[in-house]
N, C-alpha and C positions, 0 to 999 in steps of 0.2 A: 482475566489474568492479563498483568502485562505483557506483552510480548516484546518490543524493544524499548529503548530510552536512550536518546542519547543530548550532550549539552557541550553548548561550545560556548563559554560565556556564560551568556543568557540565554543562550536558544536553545530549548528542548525539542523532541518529536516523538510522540509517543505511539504504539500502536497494542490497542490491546486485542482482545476477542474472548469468543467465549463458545467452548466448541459443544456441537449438536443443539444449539438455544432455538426455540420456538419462533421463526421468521413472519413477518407480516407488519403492516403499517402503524398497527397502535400501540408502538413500544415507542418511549418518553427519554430523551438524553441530554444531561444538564452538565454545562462545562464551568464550573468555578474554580476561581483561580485566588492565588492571595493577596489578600489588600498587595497596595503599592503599585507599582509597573508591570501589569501582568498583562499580555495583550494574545488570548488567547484563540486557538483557531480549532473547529470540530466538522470533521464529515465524518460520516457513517457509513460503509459499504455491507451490504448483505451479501452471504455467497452460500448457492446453494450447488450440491451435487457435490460437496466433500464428503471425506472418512470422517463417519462421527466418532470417531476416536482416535487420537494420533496422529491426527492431520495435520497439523503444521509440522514440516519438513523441514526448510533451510532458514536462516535469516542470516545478515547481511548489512552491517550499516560504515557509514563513513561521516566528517562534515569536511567541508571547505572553507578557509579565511578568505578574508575581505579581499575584494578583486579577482575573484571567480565567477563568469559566467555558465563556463558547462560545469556541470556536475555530475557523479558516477559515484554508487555505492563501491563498497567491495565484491568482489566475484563472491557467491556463497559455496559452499561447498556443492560437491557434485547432488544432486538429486537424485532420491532414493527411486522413481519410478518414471517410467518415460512422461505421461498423462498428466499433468501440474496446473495447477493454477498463480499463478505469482500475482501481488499483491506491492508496488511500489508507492513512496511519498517523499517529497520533496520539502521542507520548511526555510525560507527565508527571511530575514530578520529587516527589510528594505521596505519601503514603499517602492513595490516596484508589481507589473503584472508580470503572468512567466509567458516566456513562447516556450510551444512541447517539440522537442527534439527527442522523443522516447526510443528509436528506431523503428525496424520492422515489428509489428504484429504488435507494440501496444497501444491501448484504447485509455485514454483520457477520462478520467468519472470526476476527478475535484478540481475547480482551479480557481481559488480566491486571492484577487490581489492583496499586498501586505498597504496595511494604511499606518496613521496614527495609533492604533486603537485595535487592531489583528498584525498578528503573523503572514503572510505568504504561505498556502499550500497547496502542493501540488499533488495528486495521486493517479495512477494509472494500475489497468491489470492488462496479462499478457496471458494466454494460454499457450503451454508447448507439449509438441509428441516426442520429444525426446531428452534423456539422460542428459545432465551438463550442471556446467557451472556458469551462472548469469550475475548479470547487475542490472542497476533501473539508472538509466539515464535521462537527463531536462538541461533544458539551457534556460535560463532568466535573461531578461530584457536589461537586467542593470545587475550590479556586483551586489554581495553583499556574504555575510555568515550564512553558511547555509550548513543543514543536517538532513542526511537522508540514509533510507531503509529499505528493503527489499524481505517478504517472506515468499516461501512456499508453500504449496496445501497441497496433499495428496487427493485425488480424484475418487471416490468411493467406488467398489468395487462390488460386483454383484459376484452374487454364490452362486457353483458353478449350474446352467441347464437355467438361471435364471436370469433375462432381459431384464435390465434398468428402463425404465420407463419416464421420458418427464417431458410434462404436457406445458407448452408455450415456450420450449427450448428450442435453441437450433440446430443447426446441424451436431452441433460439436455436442448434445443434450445438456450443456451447461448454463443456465440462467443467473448473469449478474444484473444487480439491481443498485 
């Protein structure tokens, strides 16, 4: 399913998912784009330890014109339970690489410079313990059109008298990949 889209010009950012899907390395993802000027950009995030059903919570997006270095989504709305997963991305339309300015507690998974030939993308995740309303912030190294996104994922929840267990997690039992 899609989950956002957003286009300013030419520049889209898409983020789809597809919730409870069978995780592991030998799944196969093909980005075509249409003839003409398509300069298309594709990372992948797997996340495990969500609600397999109803998980995604908030989303969030904004873009910036030309001669913008920081960037910031929209605040999304409050978040439905303290325990989150947040999932942000950055798309730039520049040859240019980004520097990450995410703040406190986000971790950096995609960062591909924008060339001739790709887009600029940036993606980070953040995990929080509590209720609120967030955004996903980046700074780029040069100006340019920029789209960006922010979701939420609700945390799976065990039934009650029953331990979640999950092997190669860390403290926090959440495994991104």
């Amino acid at each position: 399913a899609t989950l956002l889209a957003e286009k300013e010009t030419d520049l889209r950012l898409q983020q789809r998912y597809k919730e409870n899907a069978t995780g592991g390395a030998s799944h196969t993802f093909t980005l075509t784009g249409a003839s003409g000027s398509f300069y298309g950009t594709l990372s992948v995030t797997e996340i495990s330890g969500a609600a397999t059903s109803g998980a995604l919570d908030q989303t969030a997006t904004d873009t910036d014109p030309l001669g913008s270095f920081n960037h910031a989504t929209a605040a999304t709305a409050t978040t439905a339970q303290a325990n989150e997963l947040f999932v942000g991305a950055g798309s730039l339309d520049t040859t240019s690489s980004f520097t990450t300015d995410t703040g406190a507690g986000w971790t950096e998974r995609t960062n591909i410079a924008g060339s001739g030939t790709t887009e600029g993308l940036i993606t980070g995740t953040k995990i929080v313990s509590a209720t609120g309303a967030y955004t996903y912030t980046y700074t780029a190294s040069a100006s340019g059109q920029c789209a960006h996104l922010i979701s939420t994922w609700k945390e799976a929840t065990a039934a009650a008298g029953v331990r979640q267990q999950c092997i190669g997690c860390g403290a926090d039992r959440k495994v991104i990949e």
